[in-house]
PDB file of N, CA, C and O in Angstrom:
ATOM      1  N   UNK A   1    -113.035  26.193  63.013  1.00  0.00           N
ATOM      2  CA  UNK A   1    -113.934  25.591  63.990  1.00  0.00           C
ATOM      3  C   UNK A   1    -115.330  26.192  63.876  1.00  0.00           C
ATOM      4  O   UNK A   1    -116.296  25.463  64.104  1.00  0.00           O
ATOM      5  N   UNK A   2    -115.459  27.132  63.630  1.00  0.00           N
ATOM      6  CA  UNK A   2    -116.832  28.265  63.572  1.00  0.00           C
ATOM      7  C   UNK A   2    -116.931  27.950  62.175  1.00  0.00           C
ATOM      8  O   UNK A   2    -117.675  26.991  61.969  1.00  0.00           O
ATOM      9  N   UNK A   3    -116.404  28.468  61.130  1.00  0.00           N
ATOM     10  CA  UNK A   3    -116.897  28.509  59.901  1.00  0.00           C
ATOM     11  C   UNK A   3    -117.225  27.438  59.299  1.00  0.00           C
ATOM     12  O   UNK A   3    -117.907  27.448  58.274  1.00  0.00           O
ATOM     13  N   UNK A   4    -116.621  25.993  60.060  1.00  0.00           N
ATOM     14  CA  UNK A   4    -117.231  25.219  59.018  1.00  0.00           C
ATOM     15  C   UNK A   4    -118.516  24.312  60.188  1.00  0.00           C
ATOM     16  O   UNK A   4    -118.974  23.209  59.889  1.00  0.00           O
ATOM     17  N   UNK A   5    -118.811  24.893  61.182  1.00  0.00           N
ATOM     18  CA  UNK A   5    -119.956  24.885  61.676  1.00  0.00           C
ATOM     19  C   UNK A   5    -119.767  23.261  63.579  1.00  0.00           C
ATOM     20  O   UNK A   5    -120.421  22.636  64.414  1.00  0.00           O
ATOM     21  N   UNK A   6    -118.336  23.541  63.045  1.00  0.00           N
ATOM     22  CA  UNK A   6    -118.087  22.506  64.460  1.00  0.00           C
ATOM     23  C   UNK A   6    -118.418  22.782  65.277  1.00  0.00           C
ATOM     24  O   UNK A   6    -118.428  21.892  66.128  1.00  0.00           O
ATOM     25  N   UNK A   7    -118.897  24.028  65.676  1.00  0.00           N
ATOM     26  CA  UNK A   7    -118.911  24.828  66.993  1.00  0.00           C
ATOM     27  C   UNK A   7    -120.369  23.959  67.864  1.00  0.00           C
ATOM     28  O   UNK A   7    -120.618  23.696  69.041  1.00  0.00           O
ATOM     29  N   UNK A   8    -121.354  23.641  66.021  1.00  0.00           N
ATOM     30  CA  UNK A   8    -122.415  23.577  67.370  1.00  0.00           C
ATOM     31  C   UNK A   8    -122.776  21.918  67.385  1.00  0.00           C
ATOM     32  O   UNK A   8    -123.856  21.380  67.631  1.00  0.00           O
ATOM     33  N   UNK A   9    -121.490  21.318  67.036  1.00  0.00           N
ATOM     34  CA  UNK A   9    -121.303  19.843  67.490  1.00  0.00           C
ATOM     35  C   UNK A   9    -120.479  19.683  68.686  1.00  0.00           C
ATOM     36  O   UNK A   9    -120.891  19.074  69.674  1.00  0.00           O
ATOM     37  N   UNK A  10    -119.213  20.270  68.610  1.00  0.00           N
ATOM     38  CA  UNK A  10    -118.103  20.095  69.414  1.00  0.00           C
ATOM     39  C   UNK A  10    -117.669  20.803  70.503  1.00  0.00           C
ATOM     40  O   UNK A  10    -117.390  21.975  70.249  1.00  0.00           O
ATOM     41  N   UNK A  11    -117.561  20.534  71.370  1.00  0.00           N
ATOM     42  CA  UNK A  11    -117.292  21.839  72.553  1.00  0.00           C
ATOM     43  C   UNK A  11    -115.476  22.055  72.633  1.00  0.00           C
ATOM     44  O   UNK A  11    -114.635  21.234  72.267  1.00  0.00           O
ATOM     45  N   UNK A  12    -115.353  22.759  72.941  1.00  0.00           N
ATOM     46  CA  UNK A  12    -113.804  22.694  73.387  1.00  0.00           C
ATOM     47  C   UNK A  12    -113.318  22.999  74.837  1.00  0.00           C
ATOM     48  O   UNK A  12    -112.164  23.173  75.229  1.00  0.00           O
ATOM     49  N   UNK A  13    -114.456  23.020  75.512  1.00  0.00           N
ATOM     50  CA  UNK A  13    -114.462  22.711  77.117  1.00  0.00           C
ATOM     51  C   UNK A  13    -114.546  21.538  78.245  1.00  0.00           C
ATOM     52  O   UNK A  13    -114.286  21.439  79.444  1.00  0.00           O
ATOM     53  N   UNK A  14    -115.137  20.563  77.029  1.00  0.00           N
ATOM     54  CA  UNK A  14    -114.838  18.990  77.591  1.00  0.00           C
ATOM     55  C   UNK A  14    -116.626  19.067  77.884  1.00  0.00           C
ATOM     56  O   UNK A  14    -117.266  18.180  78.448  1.00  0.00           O
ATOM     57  N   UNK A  15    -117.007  19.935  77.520  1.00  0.00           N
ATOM     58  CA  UNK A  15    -118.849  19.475  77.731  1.00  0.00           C
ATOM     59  C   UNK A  15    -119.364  19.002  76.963  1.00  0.00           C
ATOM     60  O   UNK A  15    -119.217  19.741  75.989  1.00  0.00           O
ATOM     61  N   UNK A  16    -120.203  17.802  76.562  1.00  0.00           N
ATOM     62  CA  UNK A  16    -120.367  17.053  76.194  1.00  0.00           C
ATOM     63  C   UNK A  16    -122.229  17.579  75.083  1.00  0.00           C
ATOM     64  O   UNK A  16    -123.316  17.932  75.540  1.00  0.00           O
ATOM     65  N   UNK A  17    -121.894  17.432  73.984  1.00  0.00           N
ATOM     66  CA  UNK A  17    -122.691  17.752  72.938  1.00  0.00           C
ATOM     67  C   UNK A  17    -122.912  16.721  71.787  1.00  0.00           C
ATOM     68  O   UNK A  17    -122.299  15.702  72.106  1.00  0.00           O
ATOM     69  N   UNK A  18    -123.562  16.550  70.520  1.00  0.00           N
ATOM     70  CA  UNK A  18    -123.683  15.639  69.660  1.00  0.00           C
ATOM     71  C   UNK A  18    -122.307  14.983  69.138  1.00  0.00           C
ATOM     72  O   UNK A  18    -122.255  14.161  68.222  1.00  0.00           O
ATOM     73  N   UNK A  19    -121.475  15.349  69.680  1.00  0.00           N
ATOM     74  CA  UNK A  19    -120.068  14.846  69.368  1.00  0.00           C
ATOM     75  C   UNK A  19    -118.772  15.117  70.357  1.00  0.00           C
ATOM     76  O   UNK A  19    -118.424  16.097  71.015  1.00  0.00           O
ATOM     77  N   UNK A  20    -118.321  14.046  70.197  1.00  0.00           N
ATOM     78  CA  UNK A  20    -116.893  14.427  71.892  1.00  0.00           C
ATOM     79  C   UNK A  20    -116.185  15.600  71.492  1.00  0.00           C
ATOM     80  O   UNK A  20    -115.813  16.130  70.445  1.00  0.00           O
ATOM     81  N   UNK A  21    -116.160  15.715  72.188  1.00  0.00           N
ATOM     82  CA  UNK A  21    -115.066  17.179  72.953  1.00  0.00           C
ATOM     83  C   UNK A  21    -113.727  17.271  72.567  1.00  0.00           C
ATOM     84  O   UNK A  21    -112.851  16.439  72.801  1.00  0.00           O
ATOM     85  N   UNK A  22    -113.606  18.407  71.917  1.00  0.00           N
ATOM     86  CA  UNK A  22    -111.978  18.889  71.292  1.00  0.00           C
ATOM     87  C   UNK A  22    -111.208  19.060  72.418  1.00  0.00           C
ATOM     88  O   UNK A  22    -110.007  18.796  72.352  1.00  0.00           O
ATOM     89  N   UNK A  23    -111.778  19.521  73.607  1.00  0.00           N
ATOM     90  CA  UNK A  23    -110.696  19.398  74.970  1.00  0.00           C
ATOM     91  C   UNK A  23    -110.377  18.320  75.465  1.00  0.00           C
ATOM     92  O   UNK A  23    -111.174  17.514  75.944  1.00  0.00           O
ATOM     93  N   UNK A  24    -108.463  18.112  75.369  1.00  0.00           N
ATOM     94  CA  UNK A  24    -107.713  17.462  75.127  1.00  0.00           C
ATOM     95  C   UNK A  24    -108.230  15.685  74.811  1.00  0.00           C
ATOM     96  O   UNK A  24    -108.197  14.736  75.594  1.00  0.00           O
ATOM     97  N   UNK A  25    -108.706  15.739  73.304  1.00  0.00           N
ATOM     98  CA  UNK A  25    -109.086  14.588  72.491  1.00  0.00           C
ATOM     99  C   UNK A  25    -107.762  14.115  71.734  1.00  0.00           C
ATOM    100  O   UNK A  25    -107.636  13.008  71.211  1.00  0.00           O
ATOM    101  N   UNK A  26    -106.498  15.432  71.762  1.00  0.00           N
ATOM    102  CA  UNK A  26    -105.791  15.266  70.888  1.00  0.00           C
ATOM    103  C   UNK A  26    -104.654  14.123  71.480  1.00  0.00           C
ATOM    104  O   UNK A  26    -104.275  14.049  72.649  1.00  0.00           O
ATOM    105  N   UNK A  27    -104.270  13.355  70.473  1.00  0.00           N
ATOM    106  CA  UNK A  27    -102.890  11.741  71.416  1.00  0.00           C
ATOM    107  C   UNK A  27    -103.822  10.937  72.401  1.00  0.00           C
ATOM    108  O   UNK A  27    -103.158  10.059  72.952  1.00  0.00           O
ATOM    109  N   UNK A  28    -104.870  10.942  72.722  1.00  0.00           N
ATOM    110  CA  UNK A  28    -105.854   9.925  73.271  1.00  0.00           C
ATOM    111  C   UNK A  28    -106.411   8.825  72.613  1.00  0.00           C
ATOM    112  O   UNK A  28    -107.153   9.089  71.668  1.00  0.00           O
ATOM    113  N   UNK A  29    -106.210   7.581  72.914  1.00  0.00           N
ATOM    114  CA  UNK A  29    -107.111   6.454  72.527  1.00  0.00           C
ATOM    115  C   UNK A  29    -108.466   6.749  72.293  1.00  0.00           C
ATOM    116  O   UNK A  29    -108.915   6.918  73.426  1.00  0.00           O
ATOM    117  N   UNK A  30    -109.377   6.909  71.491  1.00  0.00           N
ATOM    118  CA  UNK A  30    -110.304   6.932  71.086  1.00  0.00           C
ATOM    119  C   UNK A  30    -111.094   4.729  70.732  1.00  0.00           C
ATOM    120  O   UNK A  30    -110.671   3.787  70.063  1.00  0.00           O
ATOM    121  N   UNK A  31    -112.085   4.898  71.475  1.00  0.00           N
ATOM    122  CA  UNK A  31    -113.227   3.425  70.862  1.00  0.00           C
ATOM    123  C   UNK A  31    -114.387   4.190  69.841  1.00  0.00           C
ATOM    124  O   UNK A  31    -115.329   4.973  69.966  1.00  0.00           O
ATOM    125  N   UNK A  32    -113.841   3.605  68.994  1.00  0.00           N
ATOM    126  CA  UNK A  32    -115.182   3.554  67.917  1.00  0.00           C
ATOM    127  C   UNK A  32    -116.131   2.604  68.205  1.00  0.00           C
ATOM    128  O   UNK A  32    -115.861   1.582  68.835  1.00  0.00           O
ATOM    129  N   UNK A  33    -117.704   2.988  67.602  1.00  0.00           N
ATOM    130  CA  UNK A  33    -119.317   1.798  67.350  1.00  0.00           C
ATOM    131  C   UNK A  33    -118.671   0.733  66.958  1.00  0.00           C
ATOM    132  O   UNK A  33    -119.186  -0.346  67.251  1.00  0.00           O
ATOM    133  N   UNK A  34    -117.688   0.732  66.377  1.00  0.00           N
ATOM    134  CA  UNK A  34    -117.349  -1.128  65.894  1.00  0.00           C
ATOM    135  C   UNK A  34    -116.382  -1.264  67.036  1.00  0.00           C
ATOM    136  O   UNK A  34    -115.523  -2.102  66.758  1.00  0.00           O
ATOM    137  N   UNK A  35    -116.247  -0.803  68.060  1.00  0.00           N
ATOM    138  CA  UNK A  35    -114.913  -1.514  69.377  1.00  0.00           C
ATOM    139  C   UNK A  35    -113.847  -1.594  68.656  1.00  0.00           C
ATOM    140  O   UNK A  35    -113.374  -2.716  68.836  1.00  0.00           O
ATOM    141  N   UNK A  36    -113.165  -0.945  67.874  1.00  0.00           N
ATOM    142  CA  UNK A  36    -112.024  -0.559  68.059  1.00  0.00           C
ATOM    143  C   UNK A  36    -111.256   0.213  68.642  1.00  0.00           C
ATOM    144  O   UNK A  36    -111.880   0.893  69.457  1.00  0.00           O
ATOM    145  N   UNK A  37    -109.767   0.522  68.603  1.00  0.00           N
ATOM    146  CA  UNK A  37    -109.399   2.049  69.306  1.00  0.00           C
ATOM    147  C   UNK A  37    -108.770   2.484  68.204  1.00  0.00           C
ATOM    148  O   UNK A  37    -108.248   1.840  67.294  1.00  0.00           O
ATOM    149  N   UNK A  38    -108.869   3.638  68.373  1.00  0.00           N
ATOM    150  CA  UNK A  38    -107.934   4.659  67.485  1.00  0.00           C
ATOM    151  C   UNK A  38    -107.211   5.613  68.184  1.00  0.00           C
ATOM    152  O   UNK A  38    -107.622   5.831  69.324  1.00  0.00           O
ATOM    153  N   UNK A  39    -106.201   6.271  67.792  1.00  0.00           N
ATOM    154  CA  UNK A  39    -105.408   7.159  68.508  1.00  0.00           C
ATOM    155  C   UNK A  39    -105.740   8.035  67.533  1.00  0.00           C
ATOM    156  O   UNK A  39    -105.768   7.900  66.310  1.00  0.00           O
ATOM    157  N   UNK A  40    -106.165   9.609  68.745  1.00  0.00           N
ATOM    158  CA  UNK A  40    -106.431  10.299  67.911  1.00  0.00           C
ATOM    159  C   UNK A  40    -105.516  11.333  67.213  1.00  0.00           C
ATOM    160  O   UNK A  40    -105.328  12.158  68.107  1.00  0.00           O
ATOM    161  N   UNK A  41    -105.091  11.598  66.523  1.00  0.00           N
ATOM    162  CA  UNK A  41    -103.815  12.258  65.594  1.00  0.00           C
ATOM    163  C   UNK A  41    -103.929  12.885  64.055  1.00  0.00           C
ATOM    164  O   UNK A  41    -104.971  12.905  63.400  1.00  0.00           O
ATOM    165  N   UNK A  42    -103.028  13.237  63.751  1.00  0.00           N
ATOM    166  CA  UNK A  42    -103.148  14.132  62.647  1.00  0.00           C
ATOM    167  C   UNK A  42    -104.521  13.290  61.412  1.00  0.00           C
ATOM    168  O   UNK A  42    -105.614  13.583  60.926  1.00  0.00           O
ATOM    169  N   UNK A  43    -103.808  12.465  61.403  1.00  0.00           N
ATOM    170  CA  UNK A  43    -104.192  11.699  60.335  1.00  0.00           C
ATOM    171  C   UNK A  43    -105.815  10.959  60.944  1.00  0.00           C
ATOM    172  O   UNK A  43    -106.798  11.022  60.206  1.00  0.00           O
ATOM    173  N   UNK A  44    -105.856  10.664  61.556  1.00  0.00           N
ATOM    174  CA  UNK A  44    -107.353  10.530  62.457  1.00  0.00           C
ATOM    175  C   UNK A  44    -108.543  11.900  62.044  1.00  0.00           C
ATOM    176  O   UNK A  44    -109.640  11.943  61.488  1.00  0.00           O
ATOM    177  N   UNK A  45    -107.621  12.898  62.660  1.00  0.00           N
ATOM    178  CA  UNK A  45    -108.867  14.027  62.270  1.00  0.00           C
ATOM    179  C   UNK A  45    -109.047  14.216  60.660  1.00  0.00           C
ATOM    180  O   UNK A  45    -110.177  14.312  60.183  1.00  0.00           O
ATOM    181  N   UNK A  46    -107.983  14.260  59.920  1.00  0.00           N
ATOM    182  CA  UNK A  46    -107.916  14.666  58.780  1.00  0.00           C
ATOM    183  C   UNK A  46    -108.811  13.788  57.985  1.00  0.00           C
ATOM    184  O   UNK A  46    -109.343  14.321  57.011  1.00  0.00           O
ATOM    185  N   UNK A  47    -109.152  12.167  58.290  1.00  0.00           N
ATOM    186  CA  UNK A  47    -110.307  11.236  58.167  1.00  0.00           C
ATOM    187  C   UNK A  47    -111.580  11.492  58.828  1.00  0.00           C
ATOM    188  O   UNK A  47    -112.643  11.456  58.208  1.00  0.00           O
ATOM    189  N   UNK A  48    -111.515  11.699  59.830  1.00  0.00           N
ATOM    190  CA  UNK A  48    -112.385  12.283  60.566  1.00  0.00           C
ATOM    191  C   UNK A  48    -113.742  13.346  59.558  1.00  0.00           C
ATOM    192  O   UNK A  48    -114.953  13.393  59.343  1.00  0.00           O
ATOM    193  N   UNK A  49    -112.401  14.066  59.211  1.00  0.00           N
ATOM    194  CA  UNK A  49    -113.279  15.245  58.156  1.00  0.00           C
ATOM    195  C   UNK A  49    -113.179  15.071  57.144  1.00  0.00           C
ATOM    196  O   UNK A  49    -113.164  16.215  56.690  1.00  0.00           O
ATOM    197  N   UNK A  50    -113.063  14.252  56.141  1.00  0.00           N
ATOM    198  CA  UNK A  50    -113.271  13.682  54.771  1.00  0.00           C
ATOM    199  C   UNK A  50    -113.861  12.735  54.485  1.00  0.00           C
ATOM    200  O   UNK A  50    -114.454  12.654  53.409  1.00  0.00           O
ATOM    201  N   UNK A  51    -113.846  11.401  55.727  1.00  0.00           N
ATOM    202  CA  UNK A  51    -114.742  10.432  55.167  1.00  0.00           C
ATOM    203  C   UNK A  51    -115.203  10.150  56.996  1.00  0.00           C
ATOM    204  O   UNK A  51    -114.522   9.282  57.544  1.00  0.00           O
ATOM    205  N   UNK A  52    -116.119  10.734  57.740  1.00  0.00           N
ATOM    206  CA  UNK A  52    -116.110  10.855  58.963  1.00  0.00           C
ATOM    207  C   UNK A  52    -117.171   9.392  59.443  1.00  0.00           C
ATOM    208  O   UNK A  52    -117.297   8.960  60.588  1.00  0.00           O
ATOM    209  N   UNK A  53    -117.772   8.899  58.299  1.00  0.00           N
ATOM    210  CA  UNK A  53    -118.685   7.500  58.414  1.00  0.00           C
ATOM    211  C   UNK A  53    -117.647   6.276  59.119  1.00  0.00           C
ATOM    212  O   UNK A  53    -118.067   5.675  60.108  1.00  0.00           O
ATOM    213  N   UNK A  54    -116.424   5.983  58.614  1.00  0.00           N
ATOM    214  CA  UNK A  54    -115.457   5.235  58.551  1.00  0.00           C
ATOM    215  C   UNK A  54    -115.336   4.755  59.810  1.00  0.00           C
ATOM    216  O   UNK A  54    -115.444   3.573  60.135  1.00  0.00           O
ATOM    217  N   UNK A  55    -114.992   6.162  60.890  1.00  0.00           N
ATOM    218  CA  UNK A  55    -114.561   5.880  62.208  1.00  0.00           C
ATOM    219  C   UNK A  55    -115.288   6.625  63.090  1.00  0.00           C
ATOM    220  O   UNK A  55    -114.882   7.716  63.490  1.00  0.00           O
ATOM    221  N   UNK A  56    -116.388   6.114  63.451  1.00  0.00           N
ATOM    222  CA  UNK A  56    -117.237   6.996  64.741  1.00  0.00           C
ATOM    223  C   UNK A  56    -116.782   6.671  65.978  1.00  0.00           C
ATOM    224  O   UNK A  56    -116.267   5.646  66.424  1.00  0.00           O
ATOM    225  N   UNK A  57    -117.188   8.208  66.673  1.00  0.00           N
ATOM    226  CA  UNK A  57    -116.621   7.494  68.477  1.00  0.00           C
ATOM    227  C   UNK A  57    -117.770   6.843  68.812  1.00  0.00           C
ATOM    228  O   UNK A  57    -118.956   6.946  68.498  1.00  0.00           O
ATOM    229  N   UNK A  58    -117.094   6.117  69.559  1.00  0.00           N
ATOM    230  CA  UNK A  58    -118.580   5.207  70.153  1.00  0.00           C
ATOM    231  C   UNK A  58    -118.845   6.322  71.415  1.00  0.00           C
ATOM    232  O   UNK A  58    -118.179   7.037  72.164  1.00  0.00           O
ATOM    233  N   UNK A  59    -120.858   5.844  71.029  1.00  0.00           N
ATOM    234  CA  UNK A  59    -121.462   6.529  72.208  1.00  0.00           C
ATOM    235  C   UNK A  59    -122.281   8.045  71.557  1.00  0.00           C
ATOM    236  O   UNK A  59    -122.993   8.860  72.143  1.00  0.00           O
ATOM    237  N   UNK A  60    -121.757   7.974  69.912  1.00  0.00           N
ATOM    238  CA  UNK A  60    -122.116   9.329  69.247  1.00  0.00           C
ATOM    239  C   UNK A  60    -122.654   8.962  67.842  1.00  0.00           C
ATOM    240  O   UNK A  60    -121.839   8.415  67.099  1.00  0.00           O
ATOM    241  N   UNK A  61    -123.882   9.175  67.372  1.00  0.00           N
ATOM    242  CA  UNK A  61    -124.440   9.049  66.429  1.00  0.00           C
ATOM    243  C   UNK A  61    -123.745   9.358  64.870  1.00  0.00           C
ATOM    244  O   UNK A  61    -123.446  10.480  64.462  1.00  0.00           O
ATOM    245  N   UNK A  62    -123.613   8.384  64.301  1.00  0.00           N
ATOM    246  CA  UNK A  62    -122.838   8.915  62.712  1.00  0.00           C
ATOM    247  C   UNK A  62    -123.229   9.866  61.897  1.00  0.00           C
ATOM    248  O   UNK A  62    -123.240   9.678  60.680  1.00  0.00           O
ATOM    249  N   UNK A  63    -123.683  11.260  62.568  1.00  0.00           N
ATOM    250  CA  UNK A  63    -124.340  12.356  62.188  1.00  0.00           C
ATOM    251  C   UNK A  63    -123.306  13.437  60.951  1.00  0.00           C
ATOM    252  O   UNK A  63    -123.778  13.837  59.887  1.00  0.00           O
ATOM    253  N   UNK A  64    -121.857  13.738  61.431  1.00  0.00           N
ATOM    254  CA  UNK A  64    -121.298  14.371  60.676  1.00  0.00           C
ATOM    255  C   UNK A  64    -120.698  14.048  59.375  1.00  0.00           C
ATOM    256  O   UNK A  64    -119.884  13.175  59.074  1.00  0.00           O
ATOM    257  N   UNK A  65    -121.411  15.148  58.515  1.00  0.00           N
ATOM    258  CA  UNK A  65    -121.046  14.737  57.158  1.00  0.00           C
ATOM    259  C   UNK A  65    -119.860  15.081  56.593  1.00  0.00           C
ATOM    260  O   UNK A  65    -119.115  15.807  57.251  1.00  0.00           O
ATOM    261  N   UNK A  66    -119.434  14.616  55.222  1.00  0.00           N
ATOM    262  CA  UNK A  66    -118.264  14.836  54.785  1.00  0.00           C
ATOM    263  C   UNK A  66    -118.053  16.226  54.402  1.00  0.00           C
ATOM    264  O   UNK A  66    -118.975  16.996  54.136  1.00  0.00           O
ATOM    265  N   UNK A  67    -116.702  16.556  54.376  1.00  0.00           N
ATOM    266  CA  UNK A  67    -116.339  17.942  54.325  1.00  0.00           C
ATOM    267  C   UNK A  67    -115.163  17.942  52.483  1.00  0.00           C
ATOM    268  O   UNK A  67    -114.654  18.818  51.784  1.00  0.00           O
ATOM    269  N   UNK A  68    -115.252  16.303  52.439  1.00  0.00           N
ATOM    270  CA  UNK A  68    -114.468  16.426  51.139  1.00  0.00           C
ATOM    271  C   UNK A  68    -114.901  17.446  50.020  1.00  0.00           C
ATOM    272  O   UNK A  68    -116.108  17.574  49.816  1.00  0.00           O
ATOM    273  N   UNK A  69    -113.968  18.211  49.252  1.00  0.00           N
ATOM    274  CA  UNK A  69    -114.381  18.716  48.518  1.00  0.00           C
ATOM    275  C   UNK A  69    -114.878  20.125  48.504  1.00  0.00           C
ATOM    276  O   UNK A  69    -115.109  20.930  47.601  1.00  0.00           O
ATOM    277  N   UNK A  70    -114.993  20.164  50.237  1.00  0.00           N
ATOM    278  CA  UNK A  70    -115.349  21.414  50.798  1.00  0.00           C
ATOM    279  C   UNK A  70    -114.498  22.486  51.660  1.00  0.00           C
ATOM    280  O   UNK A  70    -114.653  23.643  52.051  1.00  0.00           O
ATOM    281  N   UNK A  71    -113.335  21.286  51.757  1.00  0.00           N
ATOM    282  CA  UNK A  71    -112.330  22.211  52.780  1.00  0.00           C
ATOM    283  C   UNK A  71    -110.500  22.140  52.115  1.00  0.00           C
ATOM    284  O   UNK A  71    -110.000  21.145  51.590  1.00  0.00           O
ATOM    285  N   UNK A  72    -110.011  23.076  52.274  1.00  0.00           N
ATOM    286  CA  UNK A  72    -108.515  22.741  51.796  1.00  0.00           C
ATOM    287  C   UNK A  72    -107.793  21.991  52.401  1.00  0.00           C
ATOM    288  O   UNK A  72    -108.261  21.467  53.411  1.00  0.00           O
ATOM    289  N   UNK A  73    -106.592  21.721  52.051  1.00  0.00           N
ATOM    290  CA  UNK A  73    -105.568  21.371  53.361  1.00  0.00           C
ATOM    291  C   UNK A  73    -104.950  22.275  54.244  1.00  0.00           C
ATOM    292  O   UNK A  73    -104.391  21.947  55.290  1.00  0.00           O
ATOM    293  N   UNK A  74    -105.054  23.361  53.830  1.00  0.00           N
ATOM    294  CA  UNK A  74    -105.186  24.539  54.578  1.00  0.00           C
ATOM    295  C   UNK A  74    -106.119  24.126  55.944  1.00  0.00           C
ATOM    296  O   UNK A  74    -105.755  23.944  57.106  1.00  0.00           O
ATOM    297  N   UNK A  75    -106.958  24.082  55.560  1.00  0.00           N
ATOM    298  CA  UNK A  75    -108.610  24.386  56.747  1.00  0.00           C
ATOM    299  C   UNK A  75    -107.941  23.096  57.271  1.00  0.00           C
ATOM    300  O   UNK A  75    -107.298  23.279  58.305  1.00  0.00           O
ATOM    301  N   UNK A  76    -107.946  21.998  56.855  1.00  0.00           N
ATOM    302  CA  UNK A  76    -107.616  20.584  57.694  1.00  0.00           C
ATOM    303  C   UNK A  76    -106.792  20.865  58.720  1.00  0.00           C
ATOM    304  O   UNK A  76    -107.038  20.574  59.890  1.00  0.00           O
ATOM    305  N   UNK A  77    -105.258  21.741  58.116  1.00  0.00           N
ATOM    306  CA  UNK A  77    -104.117  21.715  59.334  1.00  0.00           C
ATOM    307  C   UNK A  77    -104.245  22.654  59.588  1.00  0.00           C
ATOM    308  O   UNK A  77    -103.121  23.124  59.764  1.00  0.00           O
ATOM    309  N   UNK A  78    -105.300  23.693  59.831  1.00  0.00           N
ATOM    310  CA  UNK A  78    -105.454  24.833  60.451  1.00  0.00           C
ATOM    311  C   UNK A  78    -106.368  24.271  61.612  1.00  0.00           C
ATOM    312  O   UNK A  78    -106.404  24.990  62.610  1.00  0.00           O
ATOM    313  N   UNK A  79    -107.211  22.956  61.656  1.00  0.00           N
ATOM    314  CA  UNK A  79    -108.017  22.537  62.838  1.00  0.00           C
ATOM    315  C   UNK A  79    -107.668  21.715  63.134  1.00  0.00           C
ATOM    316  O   UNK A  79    -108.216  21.442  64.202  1.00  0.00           O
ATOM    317  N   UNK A  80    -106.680  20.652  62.729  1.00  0.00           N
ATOM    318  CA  UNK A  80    -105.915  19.832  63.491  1.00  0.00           C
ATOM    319  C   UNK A  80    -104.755  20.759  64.647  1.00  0.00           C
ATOM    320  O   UNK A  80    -104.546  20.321  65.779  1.00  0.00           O
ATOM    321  N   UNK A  81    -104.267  21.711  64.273  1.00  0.00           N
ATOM    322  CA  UNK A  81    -103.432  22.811  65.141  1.00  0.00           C
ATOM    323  C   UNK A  81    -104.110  23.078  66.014  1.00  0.00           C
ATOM    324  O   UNK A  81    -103.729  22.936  67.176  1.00  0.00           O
ATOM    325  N   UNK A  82    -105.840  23.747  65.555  1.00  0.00           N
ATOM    326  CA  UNK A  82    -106.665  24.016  67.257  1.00  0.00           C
ATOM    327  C   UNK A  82    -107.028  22.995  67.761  1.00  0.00           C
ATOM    328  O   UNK A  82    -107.831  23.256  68.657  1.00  0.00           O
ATOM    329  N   UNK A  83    -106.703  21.034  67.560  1.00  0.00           N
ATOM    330  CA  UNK A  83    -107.212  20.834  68.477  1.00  0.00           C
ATOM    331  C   UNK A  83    -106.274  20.352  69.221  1.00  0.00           C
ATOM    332  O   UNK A  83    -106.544  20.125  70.400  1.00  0.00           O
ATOM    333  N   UNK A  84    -104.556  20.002  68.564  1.00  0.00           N
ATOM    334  CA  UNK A  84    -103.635  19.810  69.453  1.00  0.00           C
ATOM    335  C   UNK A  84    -103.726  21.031  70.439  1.00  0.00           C
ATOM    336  O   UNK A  84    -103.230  20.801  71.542  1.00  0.00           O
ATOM    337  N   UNK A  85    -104.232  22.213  70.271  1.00  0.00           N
ATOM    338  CA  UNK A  85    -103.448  23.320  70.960  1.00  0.00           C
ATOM    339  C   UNK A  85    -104.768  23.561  72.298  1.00  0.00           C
ATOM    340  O   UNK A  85    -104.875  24.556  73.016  1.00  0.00           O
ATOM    341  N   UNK A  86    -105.712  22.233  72.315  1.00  0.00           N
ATOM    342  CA  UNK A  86    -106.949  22.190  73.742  1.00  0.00           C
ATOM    343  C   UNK A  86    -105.621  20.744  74.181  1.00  0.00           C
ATOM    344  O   UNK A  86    -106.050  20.213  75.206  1.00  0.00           O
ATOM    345  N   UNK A  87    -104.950  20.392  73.960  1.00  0.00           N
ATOM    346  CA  UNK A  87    -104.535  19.263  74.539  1.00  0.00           C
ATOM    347  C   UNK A  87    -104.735  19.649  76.220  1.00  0.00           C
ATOM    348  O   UNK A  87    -105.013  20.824  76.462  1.00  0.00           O
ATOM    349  N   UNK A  88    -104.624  18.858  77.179  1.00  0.00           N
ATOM    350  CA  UNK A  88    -104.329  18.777  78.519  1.00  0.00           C
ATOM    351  C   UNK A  88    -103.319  19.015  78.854  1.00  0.00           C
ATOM    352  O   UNK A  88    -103.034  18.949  80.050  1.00  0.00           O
TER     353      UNK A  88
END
């Protein structure tokens, strides 16, 4: 969450910054800029952080860039774990 610099997008207190809130985002319906929903889940974040253009939340600028190439699958299910573990 720190090292790869989420910290100063994402809050994990539900306060609201250049990008929604890791407190409890995790198994929630998510609306994307194109009005869809998504549920947010393993496989959500793990897109999220590889090709993050794809599926924006609506209401938040398509600011975060890709992490392909930059992170293991390690790092992926090491921050999909912290954000099930802000669930509600």
């Amino acid at each position: 969450y720190t090292k790869l610099g989420c910290v100063a997008f994402h809050s994990t207190d539900g306060s609201i910054k250049l990008a929604p809130s890791f407190k409890g985002i995790y198994g929630k319906k998510e609306e994307l800029n194109d009005g869809t929903f998504v549920t947010v889940n393993d496989d959500y974040i793990r897109q999220s952080i590889l090709t993050p253009q794809k599926q924006v939340a609506k209401g938040y600028p398509p600011i975060m860039p890709t992490f392909q190439g930059r992170v293991s699958e390690r790092d992926i299910s090491g921050l999909v774990a912290f954000i099930k573990s802000l669930k509600d």
